[in-house]
Structures are given as C-alpha cells and as structure tokens.
DOMAR-306986 format. One line per 2 residues: number of its first residue (from 1); for each residue x, y, z negated of C-alpha. Coordinates in steps of 0.1 Angstrom, whole numbers, plus 5000, padded with zeros to 4 digits. Example, Ala and Ser with C-alpha at 12.3 -4.5 7.8 and 13.67 -1.06 7.14 Angstrom:
1 = 5123 4955 4922; 5137 4989 4929
END
This chain:
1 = 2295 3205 4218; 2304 3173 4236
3 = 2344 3164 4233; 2359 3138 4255
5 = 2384 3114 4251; 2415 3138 4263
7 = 2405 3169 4242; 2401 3141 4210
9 = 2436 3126 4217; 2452 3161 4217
11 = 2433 3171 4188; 2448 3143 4168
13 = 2479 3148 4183; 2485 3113 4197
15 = 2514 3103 4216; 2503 3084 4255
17 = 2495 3045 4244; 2480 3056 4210
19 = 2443 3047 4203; 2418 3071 4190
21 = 2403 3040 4173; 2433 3033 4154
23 = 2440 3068 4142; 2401 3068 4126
25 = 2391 3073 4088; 2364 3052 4078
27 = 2338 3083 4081; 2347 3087 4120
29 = 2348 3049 4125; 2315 3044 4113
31 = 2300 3074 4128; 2313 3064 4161
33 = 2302 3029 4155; 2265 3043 4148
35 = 2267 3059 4180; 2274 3033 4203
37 = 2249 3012 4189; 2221 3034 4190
39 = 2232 3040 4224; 2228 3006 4225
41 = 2195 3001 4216; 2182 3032 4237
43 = 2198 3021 4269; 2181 2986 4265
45 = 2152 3003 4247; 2144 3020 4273
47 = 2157 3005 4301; 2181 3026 4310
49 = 2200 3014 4343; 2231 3029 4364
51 = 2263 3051 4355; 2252 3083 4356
53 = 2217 3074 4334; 2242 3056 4313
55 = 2265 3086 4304; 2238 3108 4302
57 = 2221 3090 4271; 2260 3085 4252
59 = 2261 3119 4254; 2227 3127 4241
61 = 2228 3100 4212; 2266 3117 4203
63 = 2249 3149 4201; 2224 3137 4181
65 = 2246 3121 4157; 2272 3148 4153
67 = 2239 3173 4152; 2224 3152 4121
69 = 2262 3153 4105; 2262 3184 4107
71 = 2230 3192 4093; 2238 3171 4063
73 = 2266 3194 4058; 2294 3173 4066
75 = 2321 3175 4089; 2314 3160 4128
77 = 2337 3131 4138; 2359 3148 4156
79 = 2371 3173 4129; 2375 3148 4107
81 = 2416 3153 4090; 2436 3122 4110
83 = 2447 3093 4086; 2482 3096 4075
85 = 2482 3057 4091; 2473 3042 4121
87 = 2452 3012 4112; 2483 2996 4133
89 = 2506 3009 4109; 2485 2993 4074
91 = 2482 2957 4095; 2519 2956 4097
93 = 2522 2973 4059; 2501 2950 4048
95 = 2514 2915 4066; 2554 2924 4053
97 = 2542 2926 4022; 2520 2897 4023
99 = 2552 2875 4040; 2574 2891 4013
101 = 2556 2882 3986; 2551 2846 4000
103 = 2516 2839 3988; 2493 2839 4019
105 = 2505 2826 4057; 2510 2851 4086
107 = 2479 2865 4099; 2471 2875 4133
109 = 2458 2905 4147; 2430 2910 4171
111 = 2427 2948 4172
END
C-alpha cells in the first residue's frame, strides 16, 4: 500500500507547519533513510532520468522496504506509534537544560 505525505500527516495527527521528519521514532527514521538511499543508488544505478521514472522507482523501493518490514514481522513505517516529542521539542529540552546547567555554550540547530 503506498501512503503519501497527506494521508502520513493525518495519521500522526500533525498540525499545518509540522514535519513528518520531526515527529519520527528512530525505527521510521531509519527506515525512511534506507529508502531514499537505495532509491538513490537505483536511480543512478540504473540511470534513471525524468519525474515520472523518478517517482515510479521511490515508490517501488518504499514498497520494497515496507514489504521486507513486514515480512520480518515488524511494524511498516507508517504505523509506527508517533513519539511523545518532536525531535524540535528534545533540541529545545535539551539546550535549556544544557544553558541551565551552565556547562556547555549554546548550540545551534540545523534541522
């Protein structure tokens, strides 16, 4: 079953301007992380040019990773439970703490 980004964001019950990236557990990121660069490698692989070819083969490497997931018996990315945090929410968590304590300098963010 292929999911897109709209039927994702209402699944995990985001609010308009929320990421899907930043509302990941660590299973979905790297899952999704796999799949784009496998999708990757088969577009330049193969040689893959123009939009249509190019949406084609995401589609078919998704497939093929959530069929594998789910043939290992695990759960595909996009049923995956939603973090209780945002990886937004554990950068700021973790930087007032960090500034509170006083031990390390302000840090930056570049997600």
């Amino acid at each position: 079953m292929v999911v897109d980004v709209r039927e994702i964001h209402a699944r995990k019950g985001l609010k308009k301007g929320q990421k899907i990236l930043g509302h990941m557990g660590s299973t979905e990121l790297a899952a999704n992380l796999f799949r784009a660069t496998q999708t990757d490698e088969k577009l330049r692989r193969e040689n893959i040019t123009g939009k249509q070819a190019a949406y084609e083969t995401y589609y078919e490497v998704g497939a093929k990773v959530r069929q594998t997931i789910h043939e290992l018996g695990g759960n595909i990315p996009e049923n995956l439970p939603i973090p209780e945090k945002s990886i937004k929410q554990i950068e700021r968590e973790t930087e007032k703490k960090r500034l509170t304590d006083g031990k390390l300098p302000k840090l930056t963010s570049r997600i």
